[in-house]
N, CA, C and O atoms as a GROMACS GRO file, in nm:
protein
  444
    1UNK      N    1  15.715   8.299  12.804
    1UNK     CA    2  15.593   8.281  12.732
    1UNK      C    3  15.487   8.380  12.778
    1UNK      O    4  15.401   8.429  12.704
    2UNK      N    5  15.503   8.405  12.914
    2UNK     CA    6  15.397   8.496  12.953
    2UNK      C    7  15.463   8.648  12.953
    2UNK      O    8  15.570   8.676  13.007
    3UNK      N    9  15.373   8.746  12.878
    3UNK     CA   10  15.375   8.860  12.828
    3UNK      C   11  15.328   8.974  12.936
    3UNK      O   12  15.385   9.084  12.938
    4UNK      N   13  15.250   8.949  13.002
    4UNK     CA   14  15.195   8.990  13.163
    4UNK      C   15  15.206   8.922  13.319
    4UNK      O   16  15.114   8.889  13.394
    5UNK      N   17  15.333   8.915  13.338
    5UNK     CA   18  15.334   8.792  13.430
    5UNK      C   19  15.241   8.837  13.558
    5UNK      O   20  15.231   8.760  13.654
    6UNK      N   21  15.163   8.985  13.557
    6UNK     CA   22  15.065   8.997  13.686
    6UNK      C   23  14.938   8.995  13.655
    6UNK      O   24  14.856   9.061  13.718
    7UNK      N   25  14.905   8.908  13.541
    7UNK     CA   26  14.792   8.910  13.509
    7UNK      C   27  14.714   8.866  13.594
    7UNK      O   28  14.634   8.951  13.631
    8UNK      N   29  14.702   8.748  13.650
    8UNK     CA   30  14.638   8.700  13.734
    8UNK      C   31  14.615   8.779  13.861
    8UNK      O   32  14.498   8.779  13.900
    9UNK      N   33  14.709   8.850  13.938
    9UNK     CA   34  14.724   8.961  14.033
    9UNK      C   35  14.572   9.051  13.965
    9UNK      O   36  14.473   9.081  14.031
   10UNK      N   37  14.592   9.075  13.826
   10UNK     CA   38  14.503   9.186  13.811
   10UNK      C   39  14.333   9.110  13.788
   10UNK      O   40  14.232   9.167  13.827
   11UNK      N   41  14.333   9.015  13.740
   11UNK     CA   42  14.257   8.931  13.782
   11UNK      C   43  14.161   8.962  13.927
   11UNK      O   44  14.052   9.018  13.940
   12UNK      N   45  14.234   8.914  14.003
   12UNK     CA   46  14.170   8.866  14.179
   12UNK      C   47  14.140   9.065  14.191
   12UNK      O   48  14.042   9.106  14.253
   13UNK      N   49  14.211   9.134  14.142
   13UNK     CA   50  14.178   9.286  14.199
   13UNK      C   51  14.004   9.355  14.147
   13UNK      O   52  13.919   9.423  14.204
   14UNK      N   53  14.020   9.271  13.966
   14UNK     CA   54  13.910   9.344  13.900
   14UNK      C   55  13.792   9.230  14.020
   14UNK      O   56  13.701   9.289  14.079
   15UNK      N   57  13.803   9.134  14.034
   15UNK     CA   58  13.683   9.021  14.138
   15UNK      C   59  13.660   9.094  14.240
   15UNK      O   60  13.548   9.118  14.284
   16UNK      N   61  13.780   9.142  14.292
   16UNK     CA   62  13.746   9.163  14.459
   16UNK      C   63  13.718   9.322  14.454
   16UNK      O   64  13.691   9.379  14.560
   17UNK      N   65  13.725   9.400  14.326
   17UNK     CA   66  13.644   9.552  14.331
   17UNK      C   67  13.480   9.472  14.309
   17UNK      O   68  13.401   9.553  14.357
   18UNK      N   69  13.431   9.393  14.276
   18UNK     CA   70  13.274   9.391  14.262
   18UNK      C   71  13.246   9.358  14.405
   18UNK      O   72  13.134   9.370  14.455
   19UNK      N   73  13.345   9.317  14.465
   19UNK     CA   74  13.241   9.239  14.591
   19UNK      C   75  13.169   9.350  14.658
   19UNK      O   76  13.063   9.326  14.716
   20UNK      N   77  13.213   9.453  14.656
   20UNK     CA   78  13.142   9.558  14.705
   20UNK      C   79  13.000   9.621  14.673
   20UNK      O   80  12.937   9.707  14.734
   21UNK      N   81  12.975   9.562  14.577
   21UNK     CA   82  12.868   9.621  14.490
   21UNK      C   83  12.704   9.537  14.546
   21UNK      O   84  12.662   9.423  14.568
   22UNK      N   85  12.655   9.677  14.548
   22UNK     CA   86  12.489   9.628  14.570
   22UNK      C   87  12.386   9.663  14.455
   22UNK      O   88  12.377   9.777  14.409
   23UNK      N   89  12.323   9.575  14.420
   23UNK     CA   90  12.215   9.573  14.290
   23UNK      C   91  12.147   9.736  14.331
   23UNK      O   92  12.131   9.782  14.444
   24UNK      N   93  12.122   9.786  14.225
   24UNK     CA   94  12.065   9.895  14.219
   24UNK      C   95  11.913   9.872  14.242
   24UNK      O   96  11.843   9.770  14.236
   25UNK      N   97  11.872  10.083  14.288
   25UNK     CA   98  11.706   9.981  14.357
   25UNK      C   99  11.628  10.093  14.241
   25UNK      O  100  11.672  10.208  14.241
   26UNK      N  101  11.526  10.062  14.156
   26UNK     CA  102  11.439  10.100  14.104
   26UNK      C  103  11.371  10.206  14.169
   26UNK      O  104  11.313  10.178  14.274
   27UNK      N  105  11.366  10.351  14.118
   27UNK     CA  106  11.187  10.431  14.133
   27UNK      C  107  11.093  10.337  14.182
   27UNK      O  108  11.086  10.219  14.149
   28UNK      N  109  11.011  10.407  14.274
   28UNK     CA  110  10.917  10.324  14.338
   28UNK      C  111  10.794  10.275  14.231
   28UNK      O  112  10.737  10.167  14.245
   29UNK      N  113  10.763  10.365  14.127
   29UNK     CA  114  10.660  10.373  14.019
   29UNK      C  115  10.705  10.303  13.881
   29UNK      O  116  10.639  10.288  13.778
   30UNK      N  117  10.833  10.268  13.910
   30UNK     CA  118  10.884  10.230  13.748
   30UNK      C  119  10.800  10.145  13.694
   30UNK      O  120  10.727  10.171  13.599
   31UNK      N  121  10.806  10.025  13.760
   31UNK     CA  122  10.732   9.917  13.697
   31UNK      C  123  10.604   9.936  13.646
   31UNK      O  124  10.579   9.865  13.548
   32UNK      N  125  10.497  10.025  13.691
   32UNK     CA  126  10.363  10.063  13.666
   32UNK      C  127  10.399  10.175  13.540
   32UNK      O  128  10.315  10.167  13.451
   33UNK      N  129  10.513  10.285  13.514
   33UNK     CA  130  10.521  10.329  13.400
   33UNK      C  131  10.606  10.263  13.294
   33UNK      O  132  10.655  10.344  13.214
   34UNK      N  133  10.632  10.149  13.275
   34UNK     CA  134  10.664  10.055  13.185
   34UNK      C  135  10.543   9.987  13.143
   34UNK      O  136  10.513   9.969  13.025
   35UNK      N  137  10.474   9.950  13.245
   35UNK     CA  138  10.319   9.888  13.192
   35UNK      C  139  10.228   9.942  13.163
   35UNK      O  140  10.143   9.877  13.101
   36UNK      N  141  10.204  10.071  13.192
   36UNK     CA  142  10.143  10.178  13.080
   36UNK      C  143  10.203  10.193  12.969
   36UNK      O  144  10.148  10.133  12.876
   37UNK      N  145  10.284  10.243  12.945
   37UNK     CA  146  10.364  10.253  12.838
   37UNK      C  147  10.393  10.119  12.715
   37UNK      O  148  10.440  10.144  12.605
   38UNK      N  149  10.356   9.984  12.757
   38UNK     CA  150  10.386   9.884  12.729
   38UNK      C  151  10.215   9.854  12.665
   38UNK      O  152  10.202   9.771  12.574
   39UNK      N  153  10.100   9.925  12.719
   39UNK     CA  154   9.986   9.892  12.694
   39UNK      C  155   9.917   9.997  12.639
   39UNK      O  156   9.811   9.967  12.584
   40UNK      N  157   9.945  10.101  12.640
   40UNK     CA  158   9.909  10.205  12.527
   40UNK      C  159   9.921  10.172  12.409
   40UNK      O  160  10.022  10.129  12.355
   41UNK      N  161   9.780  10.199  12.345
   41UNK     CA  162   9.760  10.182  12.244
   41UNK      C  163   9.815  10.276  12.130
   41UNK      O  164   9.785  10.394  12.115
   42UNK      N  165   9.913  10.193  12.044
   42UNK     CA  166   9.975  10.230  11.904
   42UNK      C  167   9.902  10.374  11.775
   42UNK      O  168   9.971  10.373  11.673
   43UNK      N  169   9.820  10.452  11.771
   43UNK     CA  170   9.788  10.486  11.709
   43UNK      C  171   9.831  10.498  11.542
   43UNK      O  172   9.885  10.602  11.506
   44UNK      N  173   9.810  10.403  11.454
   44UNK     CA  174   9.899  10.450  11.324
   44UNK      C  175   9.777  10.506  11.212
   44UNK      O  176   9.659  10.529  11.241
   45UNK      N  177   9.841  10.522  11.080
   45UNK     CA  178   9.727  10.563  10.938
   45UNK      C  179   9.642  10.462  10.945
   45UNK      O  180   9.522  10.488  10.945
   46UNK      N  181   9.678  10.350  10.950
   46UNK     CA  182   9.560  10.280  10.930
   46UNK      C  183   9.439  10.253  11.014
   46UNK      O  184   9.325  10.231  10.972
   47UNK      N  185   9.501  10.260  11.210
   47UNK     CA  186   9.366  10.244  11.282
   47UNK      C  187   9.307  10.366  11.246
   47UNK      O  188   9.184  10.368  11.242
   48UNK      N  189   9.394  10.511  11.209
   48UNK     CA  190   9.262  10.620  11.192
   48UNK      C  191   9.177  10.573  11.087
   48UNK      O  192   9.055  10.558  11.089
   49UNK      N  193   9.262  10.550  10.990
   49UNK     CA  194   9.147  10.494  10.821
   49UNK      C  195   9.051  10.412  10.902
   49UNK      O  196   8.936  10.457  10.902
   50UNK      N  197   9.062  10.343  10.945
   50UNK     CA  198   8.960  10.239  10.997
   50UNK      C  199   8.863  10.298  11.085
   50UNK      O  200   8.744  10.266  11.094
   51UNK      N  201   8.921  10.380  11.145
   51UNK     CA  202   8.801  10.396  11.240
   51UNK      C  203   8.681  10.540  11.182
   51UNK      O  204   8.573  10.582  11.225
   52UNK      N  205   8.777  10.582  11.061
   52UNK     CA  206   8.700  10.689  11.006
   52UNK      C  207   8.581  10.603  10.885
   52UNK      O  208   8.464  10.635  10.866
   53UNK      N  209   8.655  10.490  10.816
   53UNK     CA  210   8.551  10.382  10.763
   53UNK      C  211   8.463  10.336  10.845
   53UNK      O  212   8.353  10.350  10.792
   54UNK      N  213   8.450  10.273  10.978
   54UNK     CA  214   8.392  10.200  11.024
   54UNK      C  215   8.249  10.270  11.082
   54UNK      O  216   8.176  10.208  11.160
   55UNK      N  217   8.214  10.416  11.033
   55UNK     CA  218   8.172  10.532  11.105
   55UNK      C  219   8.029  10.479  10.988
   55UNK      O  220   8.054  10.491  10.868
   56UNK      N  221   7.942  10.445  11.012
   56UNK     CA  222   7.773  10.436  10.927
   56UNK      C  223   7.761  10.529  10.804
   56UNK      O  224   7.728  10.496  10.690
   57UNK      N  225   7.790  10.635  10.843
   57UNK     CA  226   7.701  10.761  10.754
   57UNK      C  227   7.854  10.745  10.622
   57UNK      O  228   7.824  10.780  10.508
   58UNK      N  229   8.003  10.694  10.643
   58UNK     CA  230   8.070  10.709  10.543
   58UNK      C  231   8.096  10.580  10.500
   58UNK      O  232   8.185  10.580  10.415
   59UNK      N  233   8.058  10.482  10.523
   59UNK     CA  234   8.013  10.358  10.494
   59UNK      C  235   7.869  10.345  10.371
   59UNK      O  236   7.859  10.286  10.264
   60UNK      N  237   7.800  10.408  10.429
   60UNK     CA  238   7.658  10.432  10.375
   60UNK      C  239   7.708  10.460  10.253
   60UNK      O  240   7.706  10.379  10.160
   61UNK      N  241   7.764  10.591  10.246
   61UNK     CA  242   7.799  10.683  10.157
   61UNK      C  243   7.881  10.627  10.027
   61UNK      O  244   7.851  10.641   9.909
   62UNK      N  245   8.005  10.551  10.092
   62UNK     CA  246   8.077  10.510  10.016
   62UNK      C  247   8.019  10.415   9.935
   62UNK      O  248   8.043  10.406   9.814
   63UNK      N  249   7.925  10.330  10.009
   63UNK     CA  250   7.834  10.206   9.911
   63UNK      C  251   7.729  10.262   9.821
   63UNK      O  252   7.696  10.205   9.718
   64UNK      N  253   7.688  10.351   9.854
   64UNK     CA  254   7.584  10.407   9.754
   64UNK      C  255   7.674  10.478   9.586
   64UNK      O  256   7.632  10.490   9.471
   65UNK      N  257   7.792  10.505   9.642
   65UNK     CA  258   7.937  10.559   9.539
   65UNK      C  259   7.925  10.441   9.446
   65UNK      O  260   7.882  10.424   9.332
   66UNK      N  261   7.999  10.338   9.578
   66UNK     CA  262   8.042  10.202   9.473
   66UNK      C  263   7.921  10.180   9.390
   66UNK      O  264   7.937  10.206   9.271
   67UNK      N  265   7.792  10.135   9.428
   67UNK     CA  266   7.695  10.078   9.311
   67UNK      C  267   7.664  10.174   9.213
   67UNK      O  268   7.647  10.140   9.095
   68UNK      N  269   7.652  10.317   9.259
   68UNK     CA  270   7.616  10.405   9.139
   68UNK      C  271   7.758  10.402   9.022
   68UNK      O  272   7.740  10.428   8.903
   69UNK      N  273   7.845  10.380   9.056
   69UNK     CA  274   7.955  10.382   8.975
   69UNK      C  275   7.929  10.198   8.899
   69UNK      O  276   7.936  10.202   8.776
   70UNK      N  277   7.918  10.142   8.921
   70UNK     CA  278   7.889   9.995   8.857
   70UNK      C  279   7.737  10.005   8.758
   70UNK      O  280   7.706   9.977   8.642
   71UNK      N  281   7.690  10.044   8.843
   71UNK     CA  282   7.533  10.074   8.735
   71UNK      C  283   7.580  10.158   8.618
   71UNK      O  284   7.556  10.113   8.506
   72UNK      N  285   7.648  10.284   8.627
   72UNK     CA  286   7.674  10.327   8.538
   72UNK      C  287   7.764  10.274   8.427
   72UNK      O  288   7.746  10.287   8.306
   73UNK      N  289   7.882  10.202   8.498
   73UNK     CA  290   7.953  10.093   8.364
   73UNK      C  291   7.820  10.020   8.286
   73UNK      O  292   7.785  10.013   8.168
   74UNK      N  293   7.778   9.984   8.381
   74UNK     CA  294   7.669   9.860   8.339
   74UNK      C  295   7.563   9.887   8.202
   74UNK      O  296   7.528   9.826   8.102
   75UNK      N  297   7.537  10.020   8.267
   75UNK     CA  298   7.452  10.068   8.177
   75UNK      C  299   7.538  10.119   8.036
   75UNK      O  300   7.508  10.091   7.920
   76UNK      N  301   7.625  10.180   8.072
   76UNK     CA  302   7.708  10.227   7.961
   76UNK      C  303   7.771  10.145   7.884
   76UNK      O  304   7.830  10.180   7.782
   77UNK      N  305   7.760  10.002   7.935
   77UNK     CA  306   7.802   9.879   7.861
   77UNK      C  307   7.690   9.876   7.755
   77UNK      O  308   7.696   9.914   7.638
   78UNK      N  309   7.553   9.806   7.847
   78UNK     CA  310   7.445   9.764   7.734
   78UNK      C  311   7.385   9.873   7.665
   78UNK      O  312   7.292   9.834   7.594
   79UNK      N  313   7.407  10.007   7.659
   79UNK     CA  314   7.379  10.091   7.529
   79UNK      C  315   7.512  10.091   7.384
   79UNK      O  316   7.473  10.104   7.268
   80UNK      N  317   7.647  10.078   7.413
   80UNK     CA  318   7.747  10.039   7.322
   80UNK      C  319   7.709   9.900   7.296
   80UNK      O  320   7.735   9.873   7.179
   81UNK      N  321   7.654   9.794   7.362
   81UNK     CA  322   7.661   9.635   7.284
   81UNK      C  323   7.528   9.655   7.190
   81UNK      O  324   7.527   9.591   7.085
   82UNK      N  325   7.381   9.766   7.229
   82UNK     CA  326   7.269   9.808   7.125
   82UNK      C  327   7.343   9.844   7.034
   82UNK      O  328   7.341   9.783   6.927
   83UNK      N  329   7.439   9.970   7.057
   83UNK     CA  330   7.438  10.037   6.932
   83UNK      C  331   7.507   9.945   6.772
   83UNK      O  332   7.491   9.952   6.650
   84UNK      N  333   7.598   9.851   6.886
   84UNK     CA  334   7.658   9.780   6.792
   84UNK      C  335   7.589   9.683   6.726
   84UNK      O  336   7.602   9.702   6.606
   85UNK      N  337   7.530   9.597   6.747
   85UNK     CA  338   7.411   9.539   6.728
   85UNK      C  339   7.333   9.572   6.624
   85UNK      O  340   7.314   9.496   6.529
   86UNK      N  341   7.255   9.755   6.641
   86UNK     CA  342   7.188   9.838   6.548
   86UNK      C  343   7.231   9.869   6.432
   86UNK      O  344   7.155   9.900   6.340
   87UNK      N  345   7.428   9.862   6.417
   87UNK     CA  346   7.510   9.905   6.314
   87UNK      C  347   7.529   9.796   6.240
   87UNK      O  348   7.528   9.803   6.117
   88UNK      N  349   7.550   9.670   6.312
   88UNK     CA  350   7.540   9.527   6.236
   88UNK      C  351   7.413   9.535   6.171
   88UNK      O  352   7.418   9.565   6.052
   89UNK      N  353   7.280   9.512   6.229
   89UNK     CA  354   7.161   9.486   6.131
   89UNK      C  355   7.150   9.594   6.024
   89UNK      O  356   7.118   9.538   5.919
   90UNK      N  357   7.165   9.736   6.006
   90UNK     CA  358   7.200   9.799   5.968
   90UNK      C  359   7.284   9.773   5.820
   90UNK      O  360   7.239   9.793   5.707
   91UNK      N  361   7.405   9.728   5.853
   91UNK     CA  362   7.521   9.687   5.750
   91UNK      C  363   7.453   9.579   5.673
   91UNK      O  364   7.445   9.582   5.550
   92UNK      N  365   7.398   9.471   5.757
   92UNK     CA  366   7.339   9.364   5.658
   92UNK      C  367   7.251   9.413   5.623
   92UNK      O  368   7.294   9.433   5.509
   93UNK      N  369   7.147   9.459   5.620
   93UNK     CA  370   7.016   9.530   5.541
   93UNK      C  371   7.071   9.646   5.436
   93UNK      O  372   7.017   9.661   5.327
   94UNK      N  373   7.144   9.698   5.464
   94UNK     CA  374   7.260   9.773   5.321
   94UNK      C  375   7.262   9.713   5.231
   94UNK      O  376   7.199   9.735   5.127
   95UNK      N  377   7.404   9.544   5.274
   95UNK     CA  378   7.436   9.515   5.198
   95UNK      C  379   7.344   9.433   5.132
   95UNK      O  380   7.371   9.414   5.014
   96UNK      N  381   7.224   9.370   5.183
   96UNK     CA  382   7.162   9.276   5.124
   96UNK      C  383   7.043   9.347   5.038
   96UNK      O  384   6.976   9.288   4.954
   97UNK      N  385   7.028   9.500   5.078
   97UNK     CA  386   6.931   9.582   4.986
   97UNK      C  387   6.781   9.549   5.046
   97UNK      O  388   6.689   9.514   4.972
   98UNK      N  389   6.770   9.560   5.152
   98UNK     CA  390   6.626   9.508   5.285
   98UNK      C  391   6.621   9.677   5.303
   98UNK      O  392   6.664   9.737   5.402
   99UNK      N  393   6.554   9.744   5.178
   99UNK     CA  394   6.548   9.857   5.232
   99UNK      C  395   6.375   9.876   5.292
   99UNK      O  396   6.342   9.970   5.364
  100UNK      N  397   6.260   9.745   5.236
  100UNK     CA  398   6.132   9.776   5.278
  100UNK      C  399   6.147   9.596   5.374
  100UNK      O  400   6.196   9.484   5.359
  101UNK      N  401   6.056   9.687   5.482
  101UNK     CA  402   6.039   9.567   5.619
  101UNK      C  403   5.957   9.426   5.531
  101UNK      O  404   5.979   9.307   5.556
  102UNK      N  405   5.903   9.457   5.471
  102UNK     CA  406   5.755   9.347   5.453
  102UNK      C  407   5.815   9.369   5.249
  102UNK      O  408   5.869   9.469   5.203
  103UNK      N  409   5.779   9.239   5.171
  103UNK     CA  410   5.808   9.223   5.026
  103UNK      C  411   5.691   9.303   4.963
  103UNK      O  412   5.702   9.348   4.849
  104UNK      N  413   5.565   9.321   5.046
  104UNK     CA  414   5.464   9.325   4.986
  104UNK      C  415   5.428   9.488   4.954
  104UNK      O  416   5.349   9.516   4.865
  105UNK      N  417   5.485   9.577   5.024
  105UNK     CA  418   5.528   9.714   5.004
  105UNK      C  419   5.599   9.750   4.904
  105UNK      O  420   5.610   9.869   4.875
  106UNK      N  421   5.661   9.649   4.833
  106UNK     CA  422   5.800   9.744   4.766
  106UNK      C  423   5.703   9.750   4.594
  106UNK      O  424   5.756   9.792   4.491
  107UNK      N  425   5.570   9.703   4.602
  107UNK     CA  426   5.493   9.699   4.491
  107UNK      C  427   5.354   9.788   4.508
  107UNK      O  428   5.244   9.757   4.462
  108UNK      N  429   5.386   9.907   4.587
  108UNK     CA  430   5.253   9.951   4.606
  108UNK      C  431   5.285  10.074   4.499
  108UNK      O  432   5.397  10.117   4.470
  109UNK      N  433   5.128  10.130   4.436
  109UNK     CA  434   5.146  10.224   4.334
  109UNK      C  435   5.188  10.322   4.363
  109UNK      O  436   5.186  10.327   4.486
  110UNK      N  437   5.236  10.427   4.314
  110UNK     CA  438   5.238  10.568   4.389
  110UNK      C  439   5.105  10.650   4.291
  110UNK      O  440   5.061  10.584   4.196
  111UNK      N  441   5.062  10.750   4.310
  111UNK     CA  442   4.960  10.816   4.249
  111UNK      C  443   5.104  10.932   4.197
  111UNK      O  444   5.082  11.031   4.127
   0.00000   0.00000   0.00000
């Protein structure tokens, strides 16, 4: 049944080669350049983005961007909702033939 009958022989040989063995000894500095290295700070795209945002004068800048860009929708809104407005009263005074403001004009003489 057994296929290696010195297995066990080889066994006790691979045990009794470790007994010899002593733990290895570390660089005197290792541990202190693992913990630098372990505490250095990551630099990626985003802490630069951030720290180039977080800077006053492009902060400033950028907010004065954002609202002038909103004022201008804003504004460019409520002159298209006038004009439309102007084209409606417009259309009904067409169609209804309101071509004089006041009734009392549309009977004045001409010379």
């Amino acid at each position: 049944m057994r296929k290696h009958p010195d297995i066990e022989q080889k066994v006790e040989d691979a045990l009794r080669s470790i007994d010899g063995l002593q733990p290895a000894e570390a660089p005197p500095h290792l541990y202190t350049r693992i913990r630098a290295g372990l505490e250095k700070p990551v630099e990626s795209n985003w802490s630069w983005i951030a720290s180039v945002l977080s800077k006053p004068s492009v902060a400033l800048a950028l907010s004065i961007i954002l609202i002038a860009v909103n004022a201008w929708i804003i504004l460019g809104n409520q002159r298209n909702l006038t004009d439309d407005k102007n084209d409606r009263v417009a259309a009904l005074a067409q169609e209804y033939h309101f071509d004089h403001p006041y009734p009392l004009e549309q009977n004045v003489p001409q010379p």
